[in-house]
N, C-alpha and C positions, 0 to 999 in steps of 0.2 A: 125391446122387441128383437126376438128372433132373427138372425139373418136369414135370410132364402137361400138354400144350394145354386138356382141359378138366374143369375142375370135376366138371362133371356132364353125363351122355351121358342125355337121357330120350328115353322114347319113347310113344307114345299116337294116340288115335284127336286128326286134323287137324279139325277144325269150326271154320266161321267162327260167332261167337258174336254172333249179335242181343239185346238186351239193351235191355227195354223194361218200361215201369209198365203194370201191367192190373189191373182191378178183380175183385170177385170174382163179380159179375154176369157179366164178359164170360166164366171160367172156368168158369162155371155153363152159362151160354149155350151153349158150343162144347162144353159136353161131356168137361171137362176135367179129370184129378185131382189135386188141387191139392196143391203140396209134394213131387212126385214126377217121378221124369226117365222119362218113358214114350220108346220109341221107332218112331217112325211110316212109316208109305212117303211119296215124294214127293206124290202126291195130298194127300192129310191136310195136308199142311206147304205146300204152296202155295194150300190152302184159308186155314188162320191167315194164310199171307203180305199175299192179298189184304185178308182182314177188317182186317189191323193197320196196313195203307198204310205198310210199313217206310221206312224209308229208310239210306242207307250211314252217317250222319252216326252211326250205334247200331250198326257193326260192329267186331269187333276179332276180330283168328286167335285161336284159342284150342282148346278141349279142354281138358280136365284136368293132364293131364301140361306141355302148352302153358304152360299159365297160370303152373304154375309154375315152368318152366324160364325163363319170362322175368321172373318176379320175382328167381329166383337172379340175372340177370343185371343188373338195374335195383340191385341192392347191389354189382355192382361183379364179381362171377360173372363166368365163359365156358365159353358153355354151346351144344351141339349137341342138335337135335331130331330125332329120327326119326320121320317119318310119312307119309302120302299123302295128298297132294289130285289133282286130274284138271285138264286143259287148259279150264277154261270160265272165266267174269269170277271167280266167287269162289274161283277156285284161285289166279289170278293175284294178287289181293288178297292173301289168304293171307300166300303166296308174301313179298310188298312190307312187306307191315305186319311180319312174322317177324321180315325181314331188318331192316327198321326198328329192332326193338330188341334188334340186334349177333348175334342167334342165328342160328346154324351151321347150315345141314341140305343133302340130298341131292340135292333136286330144284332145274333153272331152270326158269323159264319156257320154253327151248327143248327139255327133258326131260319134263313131264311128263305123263302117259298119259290116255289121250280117258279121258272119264267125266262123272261130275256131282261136285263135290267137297259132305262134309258140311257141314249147317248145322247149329245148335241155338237154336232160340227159346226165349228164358228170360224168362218173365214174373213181375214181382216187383209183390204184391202189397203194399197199405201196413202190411201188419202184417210187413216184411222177409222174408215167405216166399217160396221161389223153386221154381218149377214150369216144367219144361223138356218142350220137344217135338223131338225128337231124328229127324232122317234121318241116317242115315249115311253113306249114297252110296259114292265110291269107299273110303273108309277102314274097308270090310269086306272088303276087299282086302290087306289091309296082308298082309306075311304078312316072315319072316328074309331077304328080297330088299332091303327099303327097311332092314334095319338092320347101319350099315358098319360092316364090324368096324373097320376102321381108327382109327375117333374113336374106337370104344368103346374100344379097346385104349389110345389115348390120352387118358383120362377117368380121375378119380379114384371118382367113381360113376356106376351103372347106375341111372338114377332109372326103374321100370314102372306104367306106367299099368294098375290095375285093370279097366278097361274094355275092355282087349285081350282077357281070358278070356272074351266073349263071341261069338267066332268062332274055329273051329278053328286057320286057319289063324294067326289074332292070337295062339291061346294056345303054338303053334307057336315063334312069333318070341318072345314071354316066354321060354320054355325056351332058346332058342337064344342069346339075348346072354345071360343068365344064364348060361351055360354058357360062353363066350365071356369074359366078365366073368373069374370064378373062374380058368379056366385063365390069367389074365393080370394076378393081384392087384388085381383091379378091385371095391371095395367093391358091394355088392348091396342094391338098397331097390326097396322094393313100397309100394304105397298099395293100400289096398281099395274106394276109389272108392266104394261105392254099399252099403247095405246092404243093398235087394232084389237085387243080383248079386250081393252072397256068400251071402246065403240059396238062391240058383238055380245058381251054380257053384263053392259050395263043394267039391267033388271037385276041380273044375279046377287051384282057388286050389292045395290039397293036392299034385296034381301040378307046379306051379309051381315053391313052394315048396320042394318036395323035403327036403332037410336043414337049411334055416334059410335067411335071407337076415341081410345083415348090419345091415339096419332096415328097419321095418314102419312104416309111418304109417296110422292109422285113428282114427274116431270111437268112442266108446260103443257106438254102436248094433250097427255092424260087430265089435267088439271081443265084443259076445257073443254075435252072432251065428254069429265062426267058430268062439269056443269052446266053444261051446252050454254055457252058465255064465246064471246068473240077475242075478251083482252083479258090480261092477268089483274088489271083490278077489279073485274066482275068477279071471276072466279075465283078469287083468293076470300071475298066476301064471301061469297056462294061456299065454300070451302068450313067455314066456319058454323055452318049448322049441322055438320057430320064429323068432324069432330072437333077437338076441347086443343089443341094442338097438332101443327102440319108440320114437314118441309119439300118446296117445290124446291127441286134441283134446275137448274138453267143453263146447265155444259158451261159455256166458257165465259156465262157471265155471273157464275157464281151461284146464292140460291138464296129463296125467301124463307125466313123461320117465322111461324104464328108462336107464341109460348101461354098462349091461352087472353093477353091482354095486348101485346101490341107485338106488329111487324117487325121483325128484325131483317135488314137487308147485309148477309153473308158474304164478302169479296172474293172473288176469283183467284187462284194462283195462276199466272199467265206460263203456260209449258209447251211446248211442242210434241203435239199427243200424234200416239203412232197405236196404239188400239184403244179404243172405248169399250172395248168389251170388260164387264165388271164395274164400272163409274159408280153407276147410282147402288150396286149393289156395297160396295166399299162402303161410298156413304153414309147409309145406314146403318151398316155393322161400326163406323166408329162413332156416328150419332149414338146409336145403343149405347156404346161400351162410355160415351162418356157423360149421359143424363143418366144411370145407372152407377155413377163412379164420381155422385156429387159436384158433378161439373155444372154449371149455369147451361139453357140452351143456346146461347149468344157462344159460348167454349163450345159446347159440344159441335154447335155449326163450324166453326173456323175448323176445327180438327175434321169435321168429315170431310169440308170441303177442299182443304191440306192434302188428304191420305187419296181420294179421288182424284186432285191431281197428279200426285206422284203416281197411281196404279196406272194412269194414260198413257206414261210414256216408256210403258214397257210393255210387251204381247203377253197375257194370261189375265185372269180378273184378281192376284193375292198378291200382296208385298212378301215380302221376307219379314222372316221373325224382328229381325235387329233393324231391318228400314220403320217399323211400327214404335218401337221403344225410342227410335231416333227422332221420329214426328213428335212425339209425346214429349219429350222432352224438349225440343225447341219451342212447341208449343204452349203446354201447358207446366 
């Protein structure tokens, strides 16, 4: 059998990711709820810009989905991203830094559409807690136009970014590579992103979802929140009739792997974390990169759960090229 050009086909809201230390005075100050990804209008977000006197030297592409398709790729992955940015500096950026590290997507610089492209200011507090302030801009636009079926059909998985279910048109384009995927043997994986979005679109998620997907990545918190369950052994059951394989990540006590026949319980690497911004999205991307790369999921868990800790204890959600090949080899 043919190999597939890519690993994994994700898709998600585009944000250029500002990533900076702020006190809990300054979150006090502006007004701000702390630990939680609010999403703002431009006003609001050029208000924090000024107060924070950004600079580029704190930028990197990212979003969710993002974040992890270029970790699948920094282990060695190939991997294509479906998204939207808009023709302004930080689309362009985007765009450069993306391409930077080897990932695939649909837009040049001589394609892409006037707009303002997303930001997300993520401010991390010293006690590693991470509180985001989110414009969207054009990436509430996104809609089954920005996603090829061509790659996707040549992918081994459809990685969905949870954060699409908060526009029609986003949750649109979920149903549509899913659908897409499926008719063309294309493994299927969701992430739930956010726990106040699946408490606000759980109907959505349900339509999404439809009959199962082939793997679910989410936290605790999301984990009972879709299955409205009070403890992780309710919901890890519950969890099992949507899809055929999960993993529940649990911060610093490590994470639960379903591999379709029995629980695997994943061990923590104990670190002294100074940002979580990026964790579960790490995760994933080395989950991906290593049930894609003939690894057992009992490996693939250790390695996510490895590379997740190491991304804690440093401020931005991506390793270094050479800290991923270092994991890898200790590991596996």
């Amino acid at each position: 059998m043919t190999k597939r050009k890519y690993d994994v086909f994700g898709m998600g809201n585009a944000m250029v990711d500002v990533v900076f230390e702020a006190s809990d005075e300054f979150i006090a100050k502006h007004d701000i709820k702390k630990g939680l990804m609010t999403l703002v209008d431009e006003a609001r977000q050029n208000e924090l810009i000024q107060a924070l006197d950004l600079d580029q030297n704190k930028m990197q592409c990212g979003g969710s989905a993002a974040n992890t398709i270029i970790a699948t790729n920094q282990f060695g992955g190939n991997s294509y991203y479906a998204c939207k940015v808009a023709n302004d500096d930080f689309g362009h950026f985007y765009l450069e830094d993306l391409r930077g590290t080897g990932v695939d997507t649909l837009y040049t610089e001589s394609t892409v559409p006037e707009g303002i492209t997303g930001k997300c200011l993520v401010m991390v507090t010293t006690d590693a807690s991470r509180t985001m302030q989110t414009f969207l801009g054009i990436t509430t636009e996104f809609s089954k136009k920005e996603v090829d079926t061509a790659a996707l059909k040549d992918s081994d998985y459809l990685y969905i970014e949870g954060y699409l279910i908060t526009s029609e048109e986003g949750k649109e384009a979920m149903k549509f590579a899913k659908n897409v995927a499926e008719a063309h043997g294309v493994k299927t994986s969701l992430t739930l992103s956010d726990p106040s979005i699946v408490g606000f679109f759980k109907d959505g998620f349900k339509e999404v979802i439809g009959d199962g997907v082939d793997l679910l990545f989410c936290n605790e918190e999301e984990a009972l929140s879709y299955t409205d369950t009070k403890d992780m052994m309710e919901a890890r059951e519950a969890l099992k009739s949507i899809a055929k394989t999960f993993a529940i990540t649990q911060g610093k006590n490590g994470a639960i792997i379903f591999d379709g026949d029995t629980f695997i319980d994943i061990e923590p690497y104990p670190v002294d974390a100074i940002d979580t911004v990026g964790a579960g999205d790490m995760f994933a991307g080395a989950f991906l990169y290593g049930i894609t790369h003939n690894h057992s999921m009992a490996e693939a868990g250790k390695l996510a759960s490895l590379a997740s800790s190491k991304v804690v204890t440093q401020f931005g959600p991506r390793l270094q090229w050479h800290e991923t090949r270092d994991l890898l080899n200790h590991l596996l």
